[in-house]
mmJSON file of the N, C-alpha and C atoms, coordinates in Angstrom:
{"data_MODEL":{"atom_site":{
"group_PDB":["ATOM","ATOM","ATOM","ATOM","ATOM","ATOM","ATOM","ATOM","ATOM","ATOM","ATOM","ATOM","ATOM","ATOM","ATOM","ATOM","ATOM","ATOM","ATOM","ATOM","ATOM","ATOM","ATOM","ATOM","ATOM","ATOM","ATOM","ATOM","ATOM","ATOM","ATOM","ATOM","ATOM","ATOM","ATOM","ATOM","ATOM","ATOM","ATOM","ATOM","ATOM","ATOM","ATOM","ATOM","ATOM","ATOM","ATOM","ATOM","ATOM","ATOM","ATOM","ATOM","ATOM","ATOM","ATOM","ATOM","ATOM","ATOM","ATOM","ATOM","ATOM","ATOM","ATOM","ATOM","ATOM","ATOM","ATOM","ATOM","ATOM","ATOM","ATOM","ATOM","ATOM","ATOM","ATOM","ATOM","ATOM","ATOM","ATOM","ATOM","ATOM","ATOM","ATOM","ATOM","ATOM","ATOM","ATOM","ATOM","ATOM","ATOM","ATOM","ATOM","ATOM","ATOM","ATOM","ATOM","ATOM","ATOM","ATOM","ATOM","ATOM","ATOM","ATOM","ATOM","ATOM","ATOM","ATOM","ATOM","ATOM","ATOM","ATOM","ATOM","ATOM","ATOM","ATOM","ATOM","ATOM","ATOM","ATOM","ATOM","ATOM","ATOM","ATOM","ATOM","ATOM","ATOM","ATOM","ATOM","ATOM","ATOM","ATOM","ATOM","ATOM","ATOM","ATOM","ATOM","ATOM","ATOM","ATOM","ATOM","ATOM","ATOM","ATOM","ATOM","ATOM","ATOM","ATOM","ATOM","ATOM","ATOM","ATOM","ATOM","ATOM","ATOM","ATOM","ATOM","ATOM","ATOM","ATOM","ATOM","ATOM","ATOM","ATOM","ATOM","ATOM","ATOM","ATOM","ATOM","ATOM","ATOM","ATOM","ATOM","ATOM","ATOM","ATOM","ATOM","ATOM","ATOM","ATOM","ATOM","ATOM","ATOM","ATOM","ATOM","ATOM","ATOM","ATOM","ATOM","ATOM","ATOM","ATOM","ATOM","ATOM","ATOM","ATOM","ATOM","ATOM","ATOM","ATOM","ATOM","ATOM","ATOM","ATOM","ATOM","ATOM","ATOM","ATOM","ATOM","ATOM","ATOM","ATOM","ATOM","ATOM","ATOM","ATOM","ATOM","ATOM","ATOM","ATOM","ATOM","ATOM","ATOM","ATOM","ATOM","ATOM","ATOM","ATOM","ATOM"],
"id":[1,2,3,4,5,6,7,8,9,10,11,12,13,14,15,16,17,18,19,20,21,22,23,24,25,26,27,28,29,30,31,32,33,34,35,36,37,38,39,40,41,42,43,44,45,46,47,48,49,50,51,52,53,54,55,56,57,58,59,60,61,62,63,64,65,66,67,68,69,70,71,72,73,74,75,76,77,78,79,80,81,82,83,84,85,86,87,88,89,90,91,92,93,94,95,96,97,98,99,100,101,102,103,104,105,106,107,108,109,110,111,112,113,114,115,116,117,118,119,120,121,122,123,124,125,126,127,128,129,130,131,132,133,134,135,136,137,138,139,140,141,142,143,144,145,146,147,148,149,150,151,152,153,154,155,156,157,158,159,160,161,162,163,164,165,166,167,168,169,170,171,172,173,174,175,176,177,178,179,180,181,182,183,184,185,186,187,188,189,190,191,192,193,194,195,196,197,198,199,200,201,202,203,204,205,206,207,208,209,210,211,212,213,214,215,216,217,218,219,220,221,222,223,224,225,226,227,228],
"type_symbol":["N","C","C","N","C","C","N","C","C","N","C","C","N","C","C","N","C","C","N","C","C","N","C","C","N","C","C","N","C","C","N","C","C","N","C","C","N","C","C","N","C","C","N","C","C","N","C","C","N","C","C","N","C","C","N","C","C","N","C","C","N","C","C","N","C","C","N","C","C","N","C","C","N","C","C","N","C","C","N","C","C","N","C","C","N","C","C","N","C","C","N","C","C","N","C","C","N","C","C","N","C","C","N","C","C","N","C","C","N","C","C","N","C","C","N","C","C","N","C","C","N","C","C","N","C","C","N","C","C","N","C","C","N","C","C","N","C","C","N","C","C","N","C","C","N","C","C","N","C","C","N","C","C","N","C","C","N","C","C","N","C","C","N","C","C","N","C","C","N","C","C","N","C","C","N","C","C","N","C","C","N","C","C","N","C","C","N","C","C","N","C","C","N","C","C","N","C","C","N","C","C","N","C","C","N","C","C","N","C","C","N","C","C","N","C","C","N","C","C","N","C","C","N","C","C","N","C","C"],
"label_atom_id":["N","CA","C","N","CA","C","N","CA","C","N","CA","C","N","CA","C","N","CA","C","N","CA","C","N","CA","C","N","CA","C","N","CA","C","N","CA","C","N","CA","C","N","CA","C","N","CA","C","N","CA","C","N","CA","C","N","CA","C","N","CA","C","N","CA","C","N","CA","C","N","CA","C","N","CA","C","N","CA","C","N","CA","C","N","CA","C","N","CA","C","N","CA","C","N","CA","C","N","CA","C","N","CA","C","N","CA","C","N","CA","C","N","CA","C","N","CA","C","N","CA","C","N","CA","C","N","CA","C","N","CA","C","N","CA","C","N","CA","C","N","CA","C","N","CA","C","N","CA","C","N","CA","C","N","CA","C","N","CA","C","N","CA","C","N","CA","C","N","CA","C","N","CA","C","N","CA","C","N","CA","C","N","CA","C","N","CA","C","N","CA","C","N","CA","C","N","CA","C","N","CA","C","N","CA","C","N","CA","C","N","CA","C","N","CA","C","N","CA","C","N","CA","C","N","CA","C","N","CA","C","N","CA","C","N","CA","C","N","CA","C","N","CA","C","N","CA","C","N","CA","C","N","CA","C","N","CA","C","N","CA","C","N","CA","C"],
"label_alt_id":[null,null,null,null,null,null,null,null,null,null,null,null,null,null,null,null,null,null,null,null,null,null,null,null,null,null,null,null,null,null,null,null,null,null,null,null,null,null,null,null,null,null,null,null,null,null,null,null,null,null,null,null,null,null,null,null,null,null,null,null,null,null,null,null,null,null,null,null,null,null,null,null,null,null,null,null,null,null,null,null,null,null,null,null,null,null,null,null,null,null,null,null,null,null,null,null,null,null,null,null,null,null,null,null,null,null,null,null,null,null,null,null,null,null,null,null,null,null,null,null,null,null,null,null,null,null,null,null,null,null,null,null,null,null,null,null,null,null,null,null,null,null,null,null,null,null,null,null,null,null,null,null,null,null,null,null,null,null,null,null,null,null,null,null,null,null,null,null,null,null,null,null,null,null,null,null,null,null,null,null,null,null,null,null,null,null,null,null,null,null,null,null,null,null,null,null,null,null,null,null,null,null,null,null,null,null,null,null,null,null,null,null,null,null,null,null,null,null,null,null,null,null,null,null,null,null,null,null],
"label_comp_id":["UNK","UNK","UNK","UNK","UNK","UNK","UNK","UNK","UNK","UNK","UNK","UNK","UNK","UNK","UNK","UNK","UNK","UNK","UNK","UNK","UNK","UNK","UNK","UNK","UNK","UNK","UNK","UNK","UNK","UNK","UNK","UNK","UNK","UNK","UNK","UNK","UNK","UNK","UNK","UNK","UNK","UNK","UNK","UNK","UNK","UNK","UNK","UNK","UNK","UNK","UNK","UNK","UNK","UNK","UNK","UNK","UNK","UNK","UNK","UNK","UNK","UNK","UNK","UNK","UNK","UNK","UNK","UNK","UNK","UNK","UNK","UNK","UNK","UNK","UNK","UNK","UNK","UNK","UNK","UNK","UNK","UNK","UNK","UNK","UNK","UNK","UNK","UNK","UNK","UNK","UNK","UNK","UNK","UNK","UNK","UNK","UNK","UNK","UNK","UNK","UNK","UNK","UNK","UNK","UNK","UNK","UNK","UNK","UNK","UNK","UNK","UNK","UNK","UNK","UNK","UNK","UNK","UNK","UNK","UNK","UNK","UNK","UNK","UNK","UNK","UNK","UNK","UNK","UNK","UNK","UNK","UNK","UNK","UNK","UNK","UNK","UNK","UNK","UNK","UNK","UNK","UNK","UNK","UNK","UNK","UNK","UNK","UNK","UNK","UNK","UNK","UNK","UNK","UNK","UNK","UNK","UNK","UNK","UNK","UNK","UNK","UNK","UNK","UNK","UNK","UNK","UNK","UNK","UNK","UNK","UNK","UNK","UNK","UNK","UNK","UNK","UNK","UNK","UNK","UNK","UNK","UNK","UNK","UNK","UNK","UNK","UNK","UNK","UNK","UNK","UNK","UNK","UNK","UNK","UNK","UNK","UNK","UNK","UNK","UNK","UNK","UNK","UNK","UNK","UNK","UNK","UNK","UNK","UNK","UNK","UNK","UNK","UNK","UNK","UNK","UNK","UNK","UNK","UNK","UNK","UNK","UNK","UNK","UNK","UNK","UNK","UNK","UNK"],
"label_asym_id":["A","A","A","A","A","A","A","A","A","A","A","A","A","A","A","A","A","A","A","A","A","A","A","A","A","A","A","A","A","A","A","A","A","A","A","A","A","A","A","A","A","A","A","A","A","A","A","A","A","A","A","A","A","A","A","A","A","A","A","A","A","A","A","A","A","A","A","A","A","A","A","A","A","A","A","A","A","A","A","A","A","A","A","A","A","A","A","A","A","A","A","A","A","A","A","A","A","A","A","A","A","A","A","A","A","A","A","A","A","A","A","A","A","A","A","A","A","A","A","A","A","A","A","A","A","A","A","A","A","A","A","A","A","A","A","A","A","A","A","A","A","A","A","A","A","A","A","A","A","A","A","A","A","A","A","A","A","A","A","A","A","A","A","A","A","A","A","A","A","A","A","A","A","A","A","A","A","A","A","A","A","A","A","A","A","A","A","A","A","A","A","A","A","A","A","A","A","A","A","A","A","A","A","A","A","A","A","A","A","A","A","A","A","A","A","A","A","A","A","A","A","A","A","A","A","A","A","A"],
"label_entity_id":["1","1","1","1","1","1","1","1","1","1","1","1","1","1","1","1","1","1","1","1","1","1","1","1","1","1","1","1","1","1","1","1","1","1","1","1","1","1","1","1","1","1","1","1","1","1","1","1","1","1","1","1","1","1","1","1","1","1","1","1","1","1","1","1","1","1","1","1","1","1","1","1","1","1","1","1","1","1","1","1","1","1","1","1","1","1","1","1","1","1","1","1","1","1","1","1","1","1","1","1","1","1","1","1","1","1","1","1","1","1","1","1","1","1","1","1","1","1","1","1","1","1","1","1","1","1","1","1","1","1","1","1","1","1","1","1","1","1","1","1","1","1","1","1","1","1","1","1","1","1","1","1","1","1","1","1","1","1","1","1","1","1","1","1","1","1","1","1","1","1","1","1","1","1","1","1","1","1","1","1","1","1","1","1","1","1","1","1","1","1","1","1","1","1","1","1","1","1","1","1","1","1","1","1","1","1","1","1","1","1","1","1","1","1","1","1","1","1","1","1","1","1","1","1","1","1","1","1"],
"label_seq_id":[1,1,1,2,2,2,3,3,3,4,4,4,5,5,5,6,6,6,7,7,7,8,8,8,9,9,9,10,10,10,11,11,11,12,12,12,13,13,13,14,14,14,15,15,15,16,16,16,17,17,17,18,18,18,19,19,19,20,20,20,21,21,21,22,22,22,23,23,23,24,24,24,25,25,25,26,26,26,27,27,27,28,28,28,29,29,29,30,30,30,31,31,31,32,32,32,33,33,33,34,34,34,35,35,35,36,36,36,37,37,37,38,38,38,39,39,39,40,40,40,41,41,41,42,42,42,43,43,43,44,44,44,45,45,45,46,46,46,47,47,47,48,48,48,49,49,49,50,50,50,51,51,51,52,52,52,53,53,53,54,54,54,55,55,55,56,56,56,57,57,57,58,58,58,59,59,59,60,60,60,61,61,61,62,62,62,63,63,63,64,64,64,65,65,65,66,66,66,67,67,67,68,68,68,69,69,69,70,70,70,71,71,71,72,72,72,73,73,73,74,74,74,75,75,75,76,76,76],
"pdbx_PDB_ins_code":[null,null,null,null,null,null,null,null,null,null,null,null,null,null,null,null,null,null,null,null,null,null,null,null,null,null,null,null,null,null,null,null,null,null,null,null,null,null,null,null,null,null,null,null,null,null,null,null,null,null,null,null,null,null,null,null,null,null,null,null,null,null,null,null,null,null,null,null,null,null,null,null,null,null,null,null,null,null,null,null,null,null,null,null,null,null,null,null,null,null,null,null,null,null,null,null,null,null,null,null,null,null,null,null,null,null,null,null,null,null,null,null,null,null,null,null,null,null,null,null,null,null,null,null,null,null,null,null,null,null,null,null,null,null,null,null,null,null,null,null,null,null,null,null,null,null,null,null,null,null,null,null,null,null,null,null,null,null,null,null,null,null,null,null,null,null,null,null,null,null,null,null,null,null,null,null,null,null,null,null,null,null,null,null,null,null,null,null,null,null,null,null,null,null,null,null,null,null,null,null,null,null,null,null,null,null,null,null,null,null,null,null,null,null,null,null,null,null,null,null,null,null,null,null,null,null,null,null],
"Cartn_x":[-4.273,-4.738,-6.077,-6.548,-7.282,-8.729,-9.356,-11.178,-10.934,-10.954,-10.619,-9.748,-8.287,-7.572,-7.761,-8.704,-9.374,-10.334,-11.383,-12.06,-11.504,-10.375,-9.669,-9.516,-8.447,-7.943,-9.0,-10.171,-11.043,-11.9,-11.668,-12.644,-11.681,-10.347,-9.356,-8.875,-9.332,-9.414,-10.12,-11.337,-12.764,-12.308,-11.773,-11.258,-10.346,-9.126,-8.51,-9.027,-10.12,-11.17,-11.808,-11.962,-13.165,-12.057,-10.724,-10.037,-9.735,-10.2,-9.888,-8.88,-8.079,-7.623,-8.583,-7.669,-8.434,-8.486,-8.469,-8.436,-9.393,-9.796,-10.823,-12.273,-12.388,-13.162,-13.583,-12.553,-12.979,-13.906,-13.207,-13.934,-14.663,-15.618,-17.058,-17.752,-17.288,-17.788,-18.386,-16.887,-17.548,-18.802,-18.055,-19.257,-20.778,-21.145,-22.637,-22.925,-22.085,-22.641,-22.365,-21.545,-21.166,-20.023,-19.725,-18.315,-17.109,-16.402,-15.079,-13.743,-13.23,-12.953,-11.324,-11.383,-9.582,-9.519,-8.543,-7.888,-7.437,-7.036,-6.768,-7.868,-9.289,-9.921,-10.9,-10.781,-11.502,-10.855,-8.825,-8.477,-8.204,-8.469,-8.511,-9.992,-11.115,-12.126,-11.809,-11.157,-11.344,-10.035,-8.857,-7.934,-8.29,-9.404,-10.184,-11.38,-11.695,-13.271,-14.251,-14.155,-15.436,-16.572,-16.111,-16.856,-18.626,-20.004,-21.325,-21.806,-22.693,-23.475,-23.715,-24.195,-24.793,-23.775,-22.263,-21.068,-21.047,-21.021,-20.73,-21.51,-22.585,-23.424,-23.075,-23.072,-22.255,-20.945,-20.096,-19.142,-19.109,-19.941,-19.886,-21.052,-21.866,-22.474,-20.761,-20.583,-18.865,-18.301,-18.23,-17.062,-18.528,-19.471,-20.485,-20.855,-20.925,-21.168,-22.818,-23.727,-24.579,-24.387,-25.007,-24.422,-26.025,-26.4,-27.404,-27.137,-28.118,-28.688,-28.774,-27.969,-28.567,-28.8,-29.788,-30.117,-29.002,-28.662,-27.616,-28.416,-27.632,-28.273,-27.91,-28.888,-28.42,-28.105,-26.845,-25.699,-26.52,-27.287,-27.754,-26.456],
"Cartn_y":[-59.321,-60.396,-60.916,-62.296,-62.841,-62.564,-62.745,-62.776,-63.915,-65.33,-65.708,-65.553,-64.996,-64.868,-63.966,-62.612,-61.507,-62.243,-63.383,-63.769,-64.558,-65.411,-65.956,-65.453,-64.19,-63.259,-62.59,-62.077,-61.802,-62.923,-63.871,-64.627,-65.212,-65.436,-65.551,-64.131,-62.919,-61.945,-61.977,-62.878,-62.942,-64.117,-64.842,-66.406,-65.453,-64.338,-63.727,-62.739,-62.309,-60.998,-61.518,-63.1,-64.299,-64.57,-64.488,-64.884,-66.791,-66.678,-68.246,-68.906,-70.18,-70.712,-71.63,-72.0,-72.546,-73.747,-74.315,-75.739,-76.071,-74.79,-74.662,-73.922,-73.439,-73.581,-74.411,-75.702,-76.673,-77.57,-77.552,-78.158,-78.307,-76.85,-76.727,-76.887,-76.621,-76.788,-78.545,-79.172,-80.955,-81.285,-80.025,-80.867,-80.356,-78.846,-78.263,-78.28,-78.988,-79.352,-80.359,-81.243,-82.257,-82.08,-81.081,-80.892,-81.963,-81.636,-82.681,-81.885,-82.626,-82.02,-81.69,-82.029,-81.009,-80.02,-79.776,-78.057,-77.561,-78.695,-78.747,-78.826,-79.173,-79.178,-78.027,-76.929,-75.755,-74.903,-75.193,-73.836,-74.474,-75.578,-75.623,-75.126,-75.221,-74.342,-73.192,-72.798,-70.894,-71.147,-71.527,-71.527,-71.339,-72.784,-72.361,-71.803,-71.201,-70.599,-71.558,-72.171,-72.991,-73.511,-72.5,-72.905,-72.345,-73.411,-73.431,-72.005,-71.619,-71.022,-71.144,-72.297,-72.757,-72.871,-73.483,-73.437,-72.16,-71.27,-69.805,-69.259,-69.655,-69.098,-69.83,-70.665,-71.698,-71.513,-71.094,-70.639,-69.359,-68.465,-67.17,-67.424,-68.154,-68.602,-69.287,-69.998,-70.622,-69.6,-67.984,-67.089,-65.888,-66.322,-65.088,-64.34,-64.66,-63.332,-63.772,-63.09,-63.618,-62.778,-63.395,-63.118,-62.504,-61.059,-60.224,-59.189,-59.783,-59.219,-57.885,-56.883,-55.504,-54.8,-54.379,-53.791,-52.112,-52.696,-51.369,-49.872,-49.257,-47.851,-47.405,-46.872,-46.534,-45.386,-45.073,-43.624,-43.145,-42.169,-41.815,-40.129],
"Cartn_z":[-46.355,-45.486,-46.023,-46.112,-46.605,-45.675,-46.074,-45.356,-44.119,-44.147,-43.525,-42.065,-42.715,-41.327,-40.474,-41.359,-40.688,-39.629,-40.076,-38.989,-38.022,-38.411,-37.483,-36.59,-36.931,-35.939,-34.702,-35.407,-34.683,-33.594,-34.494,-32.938,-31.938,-32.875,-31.362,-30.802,-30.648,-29.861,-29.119,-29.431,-28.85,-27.338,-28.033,-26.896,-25.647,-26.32,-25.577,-24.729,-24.914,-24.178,-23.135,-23.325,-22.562,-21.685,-21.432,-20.883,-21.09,-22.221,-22.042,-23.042,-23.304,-24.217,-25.17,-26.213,-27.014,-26.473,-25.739,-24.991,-24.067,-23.608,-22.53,-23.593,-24.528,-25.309,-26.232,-25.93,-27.039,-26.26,-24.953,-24.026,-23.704,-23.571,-23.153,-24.288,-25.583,-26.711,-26.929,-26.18,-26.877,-25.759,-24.469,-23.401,-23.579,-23.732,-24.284,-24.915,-26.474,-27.74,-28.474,-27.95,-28.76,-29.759,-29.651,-31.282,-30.792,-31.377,-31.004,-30.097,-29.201,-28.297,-29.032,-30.178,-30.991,-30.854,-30.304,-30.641,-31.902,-32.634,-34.405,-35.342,-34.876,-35.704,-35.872,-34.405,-34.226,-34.717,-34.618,-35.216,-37.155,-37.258,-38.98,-38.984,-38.816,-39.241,-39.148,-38.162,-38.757,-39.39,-39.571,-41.058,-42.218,-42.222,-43.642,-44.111,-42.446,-43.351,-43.253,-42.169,-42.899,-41.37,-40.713,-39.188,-40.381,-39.611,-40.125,-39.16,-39.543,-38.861,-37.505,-37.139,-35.989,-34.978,-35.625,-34.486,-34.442,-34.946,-34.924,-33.707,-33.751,-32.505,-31.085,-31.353,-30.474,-29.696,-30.903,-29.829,-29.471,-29.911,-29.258,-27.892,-27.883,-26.325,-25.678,-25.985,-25.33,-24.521,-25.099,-24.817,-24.392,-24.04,-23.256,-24.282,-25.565,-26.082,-27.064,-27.393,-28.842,-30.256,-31.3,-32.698,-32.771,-33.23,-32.792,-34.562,-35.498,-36.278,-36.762,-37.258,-37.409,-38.79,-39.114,-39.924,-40.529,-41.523,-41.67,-41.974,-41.684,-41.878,-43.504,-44.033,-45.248,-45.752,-46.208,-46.564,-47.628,-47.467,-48.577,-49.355],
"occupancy":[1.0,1.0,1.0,1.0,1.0,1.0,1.0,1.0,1.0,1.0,1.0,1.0,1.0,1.0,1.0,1.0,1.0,1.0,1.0,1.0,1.0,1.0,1.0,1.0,1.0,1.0,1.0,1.0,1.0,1.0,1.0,1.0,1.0,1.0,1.0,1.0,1.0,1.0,1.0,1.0,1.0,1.0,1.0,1.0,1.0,1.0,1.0,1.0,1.0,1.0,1.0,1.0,1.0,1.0,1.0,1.0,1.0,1.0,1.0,1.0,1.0,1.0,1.0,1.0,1.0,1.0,1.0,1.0,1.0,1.0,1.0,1.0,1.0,1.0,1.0,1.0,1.0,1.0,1.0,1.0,1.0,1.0,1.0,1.0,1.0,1.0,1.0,1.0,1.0,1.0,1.0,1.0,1.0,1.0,1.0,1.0,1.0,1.0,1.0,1.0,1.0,1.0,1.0,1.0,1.0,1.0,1.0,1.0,1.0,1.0,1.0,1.0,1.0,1.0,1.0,1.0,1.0,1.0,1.0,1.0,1.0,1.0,1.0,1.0,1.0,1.0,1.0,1.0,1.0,1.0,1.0,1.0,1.0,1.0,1.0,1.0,1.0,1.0,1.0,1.0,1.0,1.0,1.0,1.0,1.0,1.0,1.0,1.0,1.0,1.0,1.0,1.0,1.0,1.0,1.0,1.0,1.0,1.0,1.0,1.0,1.0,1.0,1.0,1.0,1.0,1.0,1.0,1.0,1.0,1.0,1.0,1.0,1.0,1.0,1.0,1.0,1.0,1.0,1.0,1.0,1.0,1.0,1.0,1.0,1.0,1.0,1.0,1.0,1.0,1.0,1.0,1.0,1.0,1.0,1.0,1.0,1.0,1.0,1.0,1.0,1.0,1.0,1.0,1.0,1.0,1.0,1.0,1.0,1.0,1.0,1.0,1.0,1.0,1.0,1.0,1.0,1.0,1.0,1.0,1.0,1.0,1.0,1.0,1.0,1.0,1.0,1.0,1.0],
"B_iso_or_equiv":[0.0,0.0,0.0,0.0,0.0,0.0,0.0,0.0,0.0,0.0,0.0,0.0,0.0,0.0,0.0,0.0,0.0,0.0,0.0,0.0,0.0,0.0,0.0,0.0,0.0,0.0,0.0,0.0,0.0,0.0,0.0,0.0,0.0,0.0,0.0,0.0,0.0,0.0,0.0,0.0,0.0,0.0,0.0,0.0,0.0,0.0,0.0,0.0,0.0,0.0,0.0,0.0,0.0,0.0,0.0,0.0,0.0,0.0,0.0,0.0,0.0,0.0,0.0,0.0,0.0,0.0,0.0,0.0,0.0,0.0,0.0,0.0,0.0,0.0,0.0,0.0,0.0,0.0,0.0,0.0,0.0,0.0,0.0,0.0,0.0,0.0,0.0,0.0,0.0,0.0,0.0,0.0,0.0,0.0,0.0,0.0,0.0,0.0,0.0,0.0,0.0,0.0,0.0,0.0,0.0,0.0,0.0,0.0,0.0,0.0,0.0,0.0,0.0,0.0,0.0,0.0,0.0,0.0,0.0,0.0,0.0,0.0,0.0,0.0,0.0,0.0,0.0,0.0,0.0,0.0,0.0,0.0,0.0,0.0,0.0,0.0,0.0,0.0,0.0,0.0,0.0,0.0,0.0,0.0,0.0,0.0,0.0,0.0,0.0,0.0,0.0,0.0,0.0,0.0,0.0,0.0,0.0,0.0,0.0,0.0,0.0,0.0,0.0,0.0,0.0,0.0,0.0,0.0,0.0,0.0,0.0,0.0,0.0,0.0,0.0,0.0,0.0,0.0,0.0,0.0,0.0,0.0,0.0,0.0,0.0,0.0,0.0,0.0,0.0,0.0,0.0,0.0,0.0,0.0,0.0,0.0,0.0,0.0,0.0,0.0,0.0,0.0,0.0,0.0,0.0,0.0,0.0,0.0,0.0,0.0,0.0,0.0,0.0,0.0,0.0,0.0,0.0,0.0,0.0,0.0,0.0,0.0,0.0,0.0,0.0,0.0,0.0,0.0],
"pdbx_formal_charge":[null,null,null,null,null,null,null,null,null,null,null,null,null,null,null,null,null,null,null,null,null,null,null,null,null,null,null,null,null,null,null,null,null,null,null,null,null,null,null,null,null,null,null,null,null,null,null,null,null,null,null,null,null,null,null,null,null,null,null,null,null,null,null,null,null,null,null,null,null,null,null,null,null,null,null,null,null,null,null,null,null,null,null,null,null,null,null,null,null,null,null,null,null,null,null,null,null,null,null,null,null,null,null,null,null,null,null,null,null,null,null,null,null,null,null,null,null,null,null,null,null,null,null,null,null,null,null,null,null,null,null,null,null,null,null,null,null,null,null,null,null,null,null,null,null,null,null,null,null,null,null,null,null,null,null,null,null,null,null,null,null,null,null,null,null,null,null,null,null,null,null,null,null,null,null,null,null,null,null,null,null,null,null,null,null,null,null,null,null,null,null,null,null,null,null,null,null,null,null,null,null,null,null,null,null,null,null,null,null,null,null,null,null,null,null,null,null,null,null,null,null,null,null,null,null,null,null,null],
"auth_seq_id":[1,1,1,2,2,2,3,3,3,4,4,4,5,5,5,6,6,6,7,7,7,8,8,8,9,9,9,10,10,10,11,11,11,12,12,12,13,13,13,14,14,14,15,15,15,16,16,16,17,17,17,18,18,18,19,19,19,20,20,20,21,21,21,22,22,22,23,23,23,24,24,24,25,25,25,26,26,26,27,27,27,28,28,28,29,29,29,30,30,30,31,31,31,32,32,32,33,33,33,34,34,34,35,35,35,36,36,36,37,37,37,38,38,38,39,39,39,40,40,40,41,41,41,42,42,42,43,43,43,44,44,44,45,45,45,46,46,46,47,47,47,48,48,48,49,49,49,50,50,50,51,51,51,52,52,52,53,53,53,54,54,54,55,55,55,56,56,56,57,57,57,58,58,58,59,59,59,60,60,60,61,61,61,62,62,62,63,63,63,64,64,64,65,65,65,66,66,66,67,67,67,68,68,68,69,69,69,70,70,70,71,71,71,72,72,72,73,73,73,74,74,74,75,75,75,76,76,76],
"auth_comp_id":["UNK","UNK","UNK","UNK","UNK","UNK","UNK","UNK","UNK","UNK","UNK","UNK","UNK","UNK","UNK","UNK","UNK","UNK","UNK","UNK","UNK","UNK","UNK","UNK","UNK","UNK","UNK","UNK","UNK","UNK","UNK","UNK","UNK","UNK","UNK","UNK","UNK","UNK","UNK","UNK","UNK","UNK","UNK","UNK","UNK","UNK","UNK","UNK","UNK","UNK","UNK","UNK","UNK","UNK","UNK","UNK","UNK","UNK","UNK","UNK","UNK","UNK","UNK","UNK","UNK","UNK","UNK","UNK","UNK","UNK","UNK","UNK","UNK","UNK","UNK","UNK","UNK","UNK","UNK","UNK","UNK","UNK","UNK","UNK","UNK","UNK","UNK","UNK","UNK","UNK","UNK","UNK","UNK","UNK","UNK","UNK","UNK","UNK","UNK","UNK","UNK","UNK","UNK","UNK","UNK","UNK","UNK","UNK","UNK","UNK","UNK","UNK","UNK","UNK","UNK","UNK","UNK","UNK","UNK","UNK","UNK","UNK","UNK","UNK","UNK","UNK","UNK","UNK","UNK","UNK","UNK","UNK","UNK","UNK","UNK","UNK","UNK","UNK","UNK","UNK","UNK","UNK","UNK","UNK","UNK","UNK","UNK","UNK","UNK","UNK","UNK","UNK","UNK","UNK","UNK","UNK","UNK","UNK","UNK","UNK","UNK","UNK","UNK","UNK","UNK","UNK","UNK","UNK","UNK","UNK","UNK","UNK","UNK","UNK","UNK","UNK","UNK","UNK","UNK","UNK","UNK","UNK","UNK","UNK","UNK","UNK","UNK","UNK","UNK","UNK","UNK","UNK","UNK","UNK","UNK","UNK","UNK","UNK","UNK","UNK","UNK","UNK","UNK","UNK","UNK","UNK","UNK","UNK","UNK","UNK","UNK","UNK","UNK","UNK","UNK","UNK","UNK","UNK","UNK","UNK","UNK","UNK","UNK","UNK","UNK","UNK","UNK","UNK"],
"auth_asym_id":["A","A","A","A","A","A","A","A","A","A","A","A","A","A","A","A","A","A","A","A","A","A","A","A","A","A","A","A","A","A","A","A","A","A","A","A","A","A","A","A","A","A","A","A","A","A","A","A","A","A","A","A","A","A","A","A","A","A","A","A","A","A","A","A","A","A","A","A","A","A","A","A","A","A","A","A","A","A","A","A","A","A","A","A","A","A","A","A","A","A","A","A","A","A","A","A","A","A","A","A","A","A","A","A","A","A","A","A","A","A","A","A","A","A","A","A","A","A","A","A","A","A","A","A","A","A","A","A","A","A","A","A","A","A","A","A","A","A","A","A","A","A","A","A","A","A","A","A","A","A","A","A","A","A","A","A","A","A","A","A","A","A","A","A","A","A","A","A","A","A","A","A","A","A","A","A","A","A","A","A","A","A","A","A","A","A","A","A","A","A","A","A","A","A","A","A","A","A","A","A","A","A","A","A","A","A","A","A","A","A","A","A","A","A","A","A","A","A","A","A","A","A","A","A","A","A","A","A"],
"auth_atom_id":["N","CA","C","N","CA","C","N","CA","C","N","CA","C","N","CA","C","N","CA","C","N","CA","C","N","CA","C","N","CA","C","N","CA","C","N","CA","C","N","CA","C","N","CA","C","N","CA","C","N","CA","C","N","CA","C","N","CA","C","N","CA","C","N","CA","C","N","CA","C","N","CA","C","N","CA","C","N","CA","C","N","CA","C","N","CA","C","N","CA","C","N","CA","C","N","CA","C","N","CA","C","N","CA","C","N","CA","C","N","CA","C","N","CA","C","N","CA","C","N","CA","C","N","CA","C","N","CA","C","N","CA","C","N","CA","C","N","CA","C","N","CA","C","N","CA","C","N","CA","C","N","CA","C","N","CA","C","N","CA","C","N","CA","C","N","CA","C","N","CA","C","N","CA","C","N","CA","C","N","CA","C","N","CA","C","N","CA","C","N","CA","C","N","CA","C","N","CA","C","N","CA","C","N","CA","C","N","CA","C","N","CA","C","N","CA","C","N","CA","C","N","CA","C","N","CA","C","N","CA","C","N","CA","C","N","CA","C","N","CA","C","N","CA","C","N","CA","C","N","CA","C","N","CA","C","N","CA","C","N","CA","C","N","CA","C"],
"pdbx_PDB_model_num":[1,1,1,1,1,1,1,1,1,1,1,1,1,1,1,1,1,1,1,1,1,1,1,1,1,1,1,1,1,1,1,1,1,1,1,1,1,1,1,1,1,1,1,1,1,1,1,1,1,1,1,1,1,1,1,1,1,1,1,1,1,1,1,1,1,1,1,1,1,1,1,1,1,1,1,1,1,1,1,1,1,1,1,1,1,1,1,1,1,1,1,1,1,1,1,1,1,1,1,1,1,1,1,1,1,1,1,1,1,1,1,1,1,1,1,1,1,1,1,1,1,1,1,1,1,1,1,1,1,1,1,1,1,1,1,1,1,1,1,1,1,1,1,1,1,1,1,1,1,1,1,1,1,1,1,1,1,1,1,1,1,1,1,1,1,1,1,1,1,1,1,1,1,1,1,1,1,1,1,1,1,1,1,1,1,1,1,1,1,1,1,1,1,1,1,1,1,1,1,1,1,1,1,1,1,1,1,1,1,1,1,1,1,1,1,1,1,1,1,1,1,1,1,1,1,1,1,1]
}}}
């Protein structure tokens, strides 16, 4: 499985955990941020990999959650 569909998969687990569809996340998405209100154009970004940074944080505020920094521990 490619890098990509790994994240796909994962952030639509994330939409499914939020209890929500992708329709109702596109939604709040065009309305608290301006994106475009497609359901085709949110799931071709995660198809191809190419959601920015900033939507990234964005839609994890969408589905309650934040994107939180951690310093790895190192295996010595």
């Amino acid at each position: 499985m490619k890098k990509n569909e790994n994240y796909r998969n994962e952030i639509k687990s994330y939409i499914v955990r939020a209890g929500m569809t992708m329709s109702e996340v596109v939604d709040y998405l065009a309305d608290e941020y301006g994106w475009s209100s497609s359901v085709p154009n949110l799931s071709g970004k995660l198809k191809r990999g190419s959601l920015r940074y900033g939507e990234a944080v964005e839609l994890a505020d969408a589905l309650g959650y934040e994107i939180v920094w951690q310093k790895r521990r190192e295996v010595k």
